[in-house]
C-alpha positions in Angstrom: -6.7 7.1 -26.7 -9.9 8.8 -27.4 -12.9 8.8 -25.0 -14.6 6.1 -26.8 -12.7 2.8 -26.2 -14.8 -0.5 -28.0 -14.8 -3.8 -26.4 -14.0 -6.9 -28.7 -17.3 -8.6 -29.6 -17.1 -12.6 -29.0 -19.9 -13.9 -31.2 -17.8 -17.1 -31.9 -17.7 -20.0 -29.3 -14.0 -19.5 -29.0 -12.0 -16.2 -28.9 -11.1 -14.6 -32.9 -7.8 -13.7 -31.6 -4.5 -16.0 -31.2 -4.6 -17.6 -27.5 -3.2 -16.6 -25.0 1.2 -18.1 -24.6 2.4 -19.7 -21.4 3.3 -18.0 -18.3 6.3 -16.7 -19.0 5.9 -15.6 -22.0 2.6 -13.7 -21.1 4.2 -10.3 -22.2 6.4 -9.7 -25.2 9.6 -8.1 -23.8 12.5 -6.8 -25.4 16.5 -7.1 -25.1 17.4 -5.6 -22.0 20.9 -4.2 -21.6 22.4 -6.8 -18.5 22.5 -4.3 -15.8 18.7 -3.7 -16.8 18.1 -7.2 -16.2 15.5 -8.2 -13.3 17.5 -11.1 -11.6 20.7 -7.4 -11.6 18.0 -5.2 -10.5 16.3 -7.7 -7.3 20.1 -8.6 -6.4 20.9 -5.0 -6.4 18.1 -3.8 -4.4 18.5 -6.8 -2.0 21.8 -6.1 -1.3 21.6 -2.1 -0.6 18.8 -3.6 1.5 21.0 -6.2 3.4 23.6 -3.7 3.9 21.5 -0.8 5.3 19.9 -3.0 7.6 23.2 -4.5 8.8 24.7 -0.8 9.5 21.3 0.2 11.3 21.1 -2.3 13.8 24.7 -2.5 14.5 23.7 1.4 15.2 20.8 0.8 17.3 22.6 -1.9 19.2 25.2 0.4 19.7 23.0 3.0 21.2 20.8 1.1 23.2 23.2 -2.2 24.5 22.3 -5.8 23.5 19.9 -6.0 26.3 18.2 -2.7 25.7 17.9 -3.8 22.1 16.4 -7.2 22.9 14.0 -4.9 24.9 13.2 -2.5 22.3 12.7 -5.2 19.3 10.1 -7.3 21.4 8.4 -4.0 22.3 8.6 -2.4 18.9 7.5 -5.6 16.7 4.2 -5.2 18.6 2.2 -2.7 16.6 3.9 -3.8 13.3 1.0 -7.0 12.7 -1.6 -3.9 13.1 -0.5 -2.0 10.8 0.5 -4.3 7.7 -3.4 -6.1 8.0 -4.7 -2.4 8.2 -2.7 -1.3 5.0 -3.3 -4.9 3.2 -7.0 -4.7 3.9 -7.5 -1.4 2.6 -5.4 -3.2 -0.9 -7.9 -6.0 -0.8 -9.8 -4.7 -4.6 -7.1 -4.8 -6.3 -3.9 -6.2 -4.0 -0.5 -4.9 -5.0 2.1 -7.6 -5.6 3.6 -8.5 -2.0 7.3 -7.6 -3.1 6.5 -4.4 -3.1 5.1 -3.9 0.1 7.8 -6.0 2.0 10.0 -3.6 -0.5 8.5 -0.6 0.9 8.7 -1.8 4.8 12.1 -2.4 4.3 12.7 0.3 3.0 11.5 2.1 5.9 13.2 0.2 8.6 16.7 -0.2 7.0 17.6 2.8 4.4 14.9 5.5 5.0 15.9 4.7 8.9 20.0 4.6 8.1 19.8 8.1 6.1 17.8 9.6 8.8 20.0 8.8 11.4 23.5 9.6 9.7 22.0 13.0 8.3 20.0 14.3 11.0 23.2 13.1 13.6 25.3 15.4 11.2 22.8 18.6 10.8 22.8 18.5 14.6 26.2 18.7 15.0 27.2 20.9 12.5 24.3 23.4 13.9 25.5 23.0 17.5 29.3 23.9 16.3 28.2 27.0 13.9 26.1 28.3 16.7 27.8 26.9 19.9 24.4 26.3 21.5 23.7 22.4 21.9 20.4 23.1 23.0 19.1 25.0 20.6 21.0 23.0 18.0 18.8 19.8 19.2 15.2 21.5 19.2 16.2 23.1 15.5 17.2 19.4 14.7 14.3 17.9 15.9 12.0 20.4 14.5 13.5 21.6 11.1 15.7 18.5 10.1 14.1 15.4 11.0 11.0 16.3 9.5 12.7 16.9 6.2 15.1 14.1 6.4 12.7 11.6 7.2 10.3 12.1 5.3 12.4 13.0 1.7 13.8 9.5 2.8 10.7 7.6 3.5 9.1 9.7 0.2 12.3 7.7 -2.0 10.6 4.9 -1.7 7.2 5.9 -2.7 9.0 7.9 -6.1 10.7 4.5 -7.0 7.6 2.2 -7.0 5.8 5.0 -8.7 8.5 5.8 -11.6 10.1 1.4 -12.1 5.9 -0.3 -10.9 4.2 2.1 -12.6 1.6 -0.5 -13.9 1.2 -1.6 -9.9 0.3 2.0 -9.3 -2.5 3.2 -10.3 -4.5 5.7 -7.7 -4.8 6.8 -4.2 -5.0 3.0 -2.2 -1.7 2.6 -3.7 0.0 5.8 -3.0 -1.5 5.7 0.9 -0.3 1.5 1.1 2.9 1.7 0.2 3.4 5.2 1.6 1.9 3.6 4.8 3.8 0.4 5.3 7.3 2.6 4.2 6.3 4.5 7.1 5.5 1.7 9.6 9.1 -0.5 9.3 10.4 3.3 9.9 8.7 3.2 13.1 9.4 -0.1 13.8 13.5 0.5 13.8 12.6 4.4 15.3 10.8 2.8 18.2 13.8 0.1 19.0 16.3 3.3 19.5 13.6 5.0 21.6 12.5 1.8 23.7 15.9 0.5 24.0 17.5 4.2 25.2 14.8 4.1 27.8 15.5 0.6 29.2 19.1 1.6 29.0 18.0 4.7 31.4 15.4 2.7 33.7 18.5 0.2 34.2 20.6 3.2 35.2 18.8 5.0 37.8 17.0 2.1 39.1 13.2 2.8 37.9 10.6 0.1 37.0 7.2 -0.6 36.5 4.3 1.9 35.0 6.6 5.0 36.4 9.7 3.9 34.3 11.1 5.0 31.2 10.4 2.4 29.1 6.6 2.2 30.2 6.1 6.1 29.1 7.8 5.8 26.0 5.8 2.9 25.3 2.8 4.0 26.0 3.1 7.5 24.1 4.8 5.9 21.0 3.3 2.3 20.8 -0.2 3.2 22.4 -0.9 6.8 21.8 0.9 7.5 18.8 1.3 4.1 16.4 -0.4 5.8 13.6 1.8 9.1 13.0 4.5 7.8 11.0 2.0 6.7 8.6 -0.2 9.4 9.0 2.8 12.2 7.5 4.1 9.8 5.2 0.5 9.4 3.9 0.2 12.5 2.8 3.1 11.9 0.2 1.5 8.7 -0.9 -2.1 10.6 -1.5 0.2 13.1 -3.7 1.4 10.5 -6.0 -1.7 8.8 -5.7 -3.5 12.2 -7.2 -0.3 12.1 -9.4 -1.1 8.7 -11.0 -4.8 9.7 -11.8 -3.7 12.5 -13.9 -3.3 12.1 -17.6 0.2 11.9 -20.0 -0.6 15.8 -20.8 -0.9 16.9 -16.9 2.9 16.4 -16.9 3.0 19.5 -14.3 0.6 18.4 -12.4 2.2 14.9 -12.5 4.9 17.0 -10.5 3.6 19.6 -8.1 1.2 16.9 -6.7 3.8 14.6 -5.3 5.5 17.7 -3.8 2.7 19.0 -2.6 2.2 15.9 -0.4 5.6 16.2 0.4 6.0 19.4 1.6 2.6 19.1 3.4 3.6 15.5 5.4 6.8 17.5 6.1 4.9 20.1 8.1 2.1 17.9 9.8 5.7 16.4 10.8 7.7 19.4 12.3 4.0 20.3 13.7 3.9 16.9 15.7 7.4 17.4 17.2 7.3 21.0 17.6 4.8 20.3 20.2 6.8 17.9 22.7 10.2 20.3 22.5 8.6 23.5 21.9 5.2 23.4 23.4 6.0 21.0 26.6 3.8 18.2 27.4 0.4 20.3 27.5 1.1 21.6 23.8 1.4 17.9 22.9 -1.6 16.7 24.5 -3.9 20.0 22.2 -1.7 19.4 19.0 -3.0 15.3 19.6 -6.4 15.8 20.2 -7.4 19.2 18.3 -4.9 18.2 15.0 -3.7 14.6 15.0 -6.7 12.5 16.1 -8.9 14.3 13.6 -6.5 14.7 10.9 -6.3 10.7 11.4 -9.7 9.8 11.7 -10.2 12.2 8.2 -7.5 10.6 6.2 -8.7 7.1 7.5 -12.3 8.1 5.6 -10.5 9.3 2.2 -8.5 5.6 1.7 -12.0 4.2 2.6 -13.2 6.0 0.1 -10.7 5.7 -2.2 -11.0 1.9 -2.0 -15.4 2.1 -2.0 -14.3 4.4 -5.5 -12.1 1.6 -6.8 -15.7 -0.9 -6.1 -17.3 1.7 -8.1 -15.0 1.6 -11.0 -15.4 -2.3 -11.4 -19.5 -1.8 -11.0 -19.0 1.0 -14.0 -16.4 -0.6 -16.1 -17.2 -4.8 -16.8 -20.5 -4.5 -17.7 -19.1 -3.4 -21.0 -17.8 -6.8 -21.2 -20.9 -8.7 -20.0 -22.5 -6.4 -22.9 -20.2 -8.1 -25.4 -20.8 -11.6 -24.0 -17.2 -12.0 -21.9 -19.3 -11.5 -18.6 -22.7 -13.4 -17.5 -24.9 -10.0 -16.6 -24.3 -11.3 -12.7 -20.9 -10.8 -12.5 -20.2 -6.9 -12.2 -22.2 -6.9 -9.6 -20.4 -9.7 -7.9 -17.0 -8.5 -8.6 -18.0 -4.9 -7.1 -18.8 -6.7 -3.9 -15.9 -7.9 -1.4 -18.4 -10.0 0.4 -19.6 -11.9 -2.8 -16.2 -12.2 -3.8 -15.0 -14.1 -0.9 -18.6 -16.0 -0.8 -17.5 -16.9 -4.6 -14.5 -18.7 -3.4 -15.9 -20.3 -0.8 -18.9 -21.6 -2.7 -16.4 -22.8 -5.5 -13.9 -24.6 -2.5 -17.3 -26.3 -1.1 -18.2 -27.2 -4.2 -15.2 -27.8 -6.5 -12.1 -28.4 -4.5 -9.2 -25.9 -3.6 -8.1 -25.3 -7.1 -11.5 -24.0 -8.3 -11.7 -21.6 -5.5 -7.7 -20.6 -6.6 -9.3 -20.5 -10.2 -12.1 -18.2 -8.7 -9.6 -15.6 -7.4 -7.5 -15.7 -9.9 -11.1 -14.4 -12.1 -11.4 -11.8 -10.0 -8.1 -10.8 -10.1 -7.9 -10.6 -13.7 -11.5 -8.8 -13.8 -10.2 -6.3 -11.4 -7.5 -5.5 -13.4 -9.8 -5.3 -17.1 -12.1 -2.6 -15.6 -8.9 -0.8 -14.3 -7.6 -0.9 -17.4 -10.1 0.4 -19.2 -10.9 2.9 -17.1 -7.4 4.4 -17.4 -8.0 4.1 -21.5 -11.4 6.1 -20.8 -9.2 8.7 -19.6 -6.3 8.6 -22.3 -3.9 6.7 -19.9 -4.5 3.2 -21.1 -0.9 3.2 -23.3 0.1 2.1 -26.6 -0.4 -1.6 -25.6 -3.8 -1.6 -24.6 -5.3 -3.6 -27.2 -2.8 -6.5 -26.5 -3.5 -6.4 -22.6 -6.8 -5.8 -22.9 -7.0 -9.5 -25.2 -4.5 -11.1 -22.9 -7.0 -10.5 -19.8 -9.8 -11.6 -21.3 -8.1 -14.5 -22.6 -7.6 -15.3 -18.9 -10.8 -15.1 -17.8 -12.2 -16.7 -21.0 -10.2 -20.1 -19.5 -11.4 -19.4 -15.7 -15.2 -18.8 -17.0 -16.2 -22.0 -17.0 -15.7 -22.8 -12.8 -15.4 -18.9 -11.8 -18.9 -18.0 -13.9 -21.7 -19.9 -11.9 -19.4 -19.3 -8.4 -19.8 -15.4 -8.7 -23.7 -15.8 -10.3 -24.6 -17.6 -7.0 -22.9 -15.1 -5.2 -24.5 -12.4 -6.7 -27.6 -13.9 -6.0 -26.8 -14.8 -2.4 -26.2 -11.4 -1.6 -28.8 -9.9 -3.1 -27.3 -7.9 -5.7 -29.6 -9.8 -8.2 -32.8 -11.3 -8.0 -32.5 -14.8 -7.2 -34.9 -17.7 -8.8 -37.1 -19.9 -6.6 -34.9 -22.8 -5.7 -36.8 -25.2 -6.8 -35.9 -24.2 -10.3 -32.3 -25.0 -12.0 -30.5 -21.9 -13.5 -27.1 -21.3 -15.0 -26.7 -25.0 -15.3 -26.8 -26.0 -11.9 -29.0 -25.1 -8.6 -26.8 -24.3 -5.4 -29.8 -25.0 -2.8 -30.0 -28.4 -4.1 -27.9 -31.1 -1.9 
């Protein structure tokens, strides 16, 4: 694709172009061999998942008792809510589709969580019997092999979105999502073992209350500490995300760039528990406030930027449509807003009814996805089928326009990315001060 990509001129009333088909058929796709199928694939992946989960938490229970469990769950589920709104609104420009972020949590919790355990159970043990010294055999483990484990395990899912949704990932905000919410339902089944083994303990010798257990390893895990999970497993996710950005002919930068991100989440990793077994409890508390809190607080600014740059590429992109007459001049601007969006879809809801504000969405949805799309064909990435996706979008906002067009032109107007009309005067065929 070279650098110059046109947009299809509309100087008709009605696209040139065949419309668009029905729902299912709004892709051409070919025979598929049966165990390619996507009804195989969902029931395959379903299952694995079903399984995994079933063999960790008979595990955990194992470890921890029924009541220990119970325990651990009610405590561990508690940060979880945090975390997926944090990750989802950070995905708000252009929102991945939900199966694979409840893919990529369960992922985490049930197979990342089941490898992990199994393998690092077995690296420990092996170590302790080739060197006959349990302790050191648990701080190599805990240092060395759980950092490696876990996160080649929590990376799998990260690689599999990337290489079988390639089209649903397309930049950083993905890579740091999915990466993120892969990380969290690890977490959330890592913290049941720990919670739960530290009930089990408190029930043992006796101890309750803010001294027990269960209240310290709550409070450095659940309080202190929700973030660091996601924060390593980040690191992979930026690496595909970089990965994703980078064009057919970077095929080795394609490469290094995911393990890059690996190797370095592994390290921040071994770094974070090296300073509880190695360091003792003052190591942990400089590690935490001289590494973790800023490396946290710096990676939290680049997905905020990365999603501000994704706002950007709509405000550079669509205008290129409203040149051709697909757009009203207004609605880049809107688009590039999330607070016009959402006044958009509210305006139309007030004004239209609950479908036109589903209509609305389902503009800016579409509109996302054009300027992404040709942003990627900017850069030579935009695939043999651009043409044909390119005329199937606008084909979908063409039949939106008509509600979705005057909806985002107050908005834009509301919110002061245009200049606004007296309102006393009609514009755009209707005037929104007007009761």
């Amino acid at each position: 694709m070279s650098n110059h990509v046109p947009v299809p001129a509309r100087d008709t009333e009605e696209p040139a172009f065949p419309a668009v088909p029905d729902r299912a058929q709004w892709r051409y796709r070919p025979r598929r061999a049966f165990w390619r199928s996507r009804v195989v694939r969902v029931v395959a992946v379903f299952t694995l998942l079903a399984l995994c989960a079933l063999v960790i938490l008979a595990i955990v229970r194992d470890e921890t008792g029924t009541e220990g469990f119970l325990v651990g769950l009610g405590l561990a589920v508690l940060p979880v809510p945090l975390l997926v709104a944090a990750f989802r609104w950070l995905d708000r420009v252009e929102p991945g589709p939900w199966r694979n972020l409840i893919f990529a949590f369960c992922w985490g919790a049930f197979a990342a969580a089941l490898v992990s355990i199994m393998a690092n159970s077995f690296a420990v043990r092996w170590i302790a019997t080739a060197t006959a010294d349990p302790a050191s055999a648990d701080t190599l483990g805990a240092t060395v092999v759980a950092p490696v484990v876990e996160e080649s395990a929590k990376a799998a899912a990260v690689l599999l979105i990337f290489l079988l949704r390639r089209r649903d990932f397309t930049g950083l905000v993905d890579g740091v999502v999915i990466a993120g919410l892969t990380a969290s339902g690890f977490a959330f089944t890592e913290n049941i073992l720990y919670l739960g083994r530290a009930f089990g303990e408190d029930q043992e010798i006796g101890t309750s209350g803010i001294g027990s257990m269960t209240a310290g390893t709550f409070f450095v895990r659940i309080v202190m500490s929700p973030f660091a999970h996601p924060l390593f497993t980040v690191l992979t996710g930026l690496g595909f995300g970089f990965a994703a950005l980078a064009t057919r002919r970077q095929r080795v930068r394609r490469v290094l760039l995911p393990v890059t991100g690996l190797v370095l989440s592994m390290g921040v990793h071994a770094l974070w528990n090296s300073s509880a077994t190695v360091l003792g409890p003052w190591g942990f508390i400089v590690v935490y406030g001289i590494f973790m809190v800023p490396a946290f607080g710096l990676l939290t600014w680049l997905a905020i930027w990365s999603r501000q740059r994704e706002l950007r590429t709509i405000s550079g992109q669509l205008p290129a449509y409203a040149a051709a007459g697909w757009l009203s001049p207004a609605e880049p601007l809107a688009l590039s807003s999330m607070r016009a969006r959402s006044l958009a879809r509210d305006f139309a809801r007030r004004t239209y009814g609950a479908s036109a504000a589903v209509a609305v969405g389902e503009y800016e949805a579409f509109a996302t996805t054009l300027a992404f799309l040709r942003h990627r064909a900017l850069r030579g990435a935009g695939g043999p089928d651009f043409i044909a996706r390119e005329q199937e979008l606008l084909h979908h906002l063409w039949q939106r326009k008509s509600v979705a067009s005057p909806a985002l032109t107050y908005a834009a107007r509301a919110t002061g990315q245009v200049w606004a009309p007296p309102q006393y005067l009609d514009y755009g065929g209707y005037n929104p001060y007007r009761s």
